[in-house]
N, C-alpha and C positions, 0 to 999 in steps of 0.2 A: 733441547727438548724436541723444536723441530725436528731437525736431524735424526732421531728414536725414533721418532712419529713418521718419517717417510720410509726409513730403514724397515721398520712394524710392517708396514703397510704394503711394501717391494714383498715382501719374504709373504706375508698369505696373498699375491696376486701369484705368484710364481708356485704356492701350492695350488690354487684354483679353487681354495675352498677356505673359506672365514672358520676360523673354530666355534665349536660349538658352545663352547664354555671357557673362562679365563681365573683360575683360583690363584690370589697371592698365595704367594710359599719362600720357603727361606731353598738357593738352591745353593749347597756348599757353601751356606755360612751368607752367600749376597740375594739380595732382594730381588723377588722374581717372579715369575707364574709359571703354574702345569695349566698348558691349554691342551683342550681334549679336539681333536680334528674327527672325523667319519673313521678314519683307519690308523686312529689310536693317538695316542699321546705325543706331545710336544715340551720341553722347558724352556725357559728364558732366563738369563738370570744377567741384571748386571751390577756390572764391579765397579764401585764409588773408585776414580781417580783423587789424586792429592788434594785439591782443588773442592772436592766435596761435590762435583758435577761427575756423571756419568763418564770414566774410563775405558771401558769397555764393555762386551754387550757378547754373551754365549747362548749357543741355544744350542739343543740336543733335539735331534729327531729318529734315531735309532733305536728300533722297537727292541733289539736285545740290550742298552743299557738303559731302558727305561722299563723292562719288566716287573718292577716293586711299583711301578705306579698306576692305577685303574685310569683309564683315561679313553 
């Protein structure tokens, strides 16, 4: 959970900007958030390894394939 927790934290210093807003959401099926930044949307989503602890960790920042989502 640390590990999330400073990875989170690396990734909005390196945008220069906190989001504005953080909504859970399911993203392809794994547990995640649409964070909303000043110049649009952001997702996260991660994927339960076997273990049932956090496997892996996806985020989408690409304003053309996040176009279905208001952010």
């Amino acid at each position: 959970r640390d590990d999330i927790v400073g990875l989170l934290r690396g990734l909005a210093w390196r945008q220069a900007a906190e989001p504005l807003a953080a909504q859970p959401a399911r993203i392809n099926g794994y547990p995640g958030y649409v964070l909303s930044f000043p110049d649009g949307p952001a997702t996260i989503a991660f994927q339960p390894g076997p273990d049932g602890l956090i496997g892996a960790v996806y985020m989408v920042r690409n304003p053309e394939k996040l176009t279905h989502i208001q952010g």
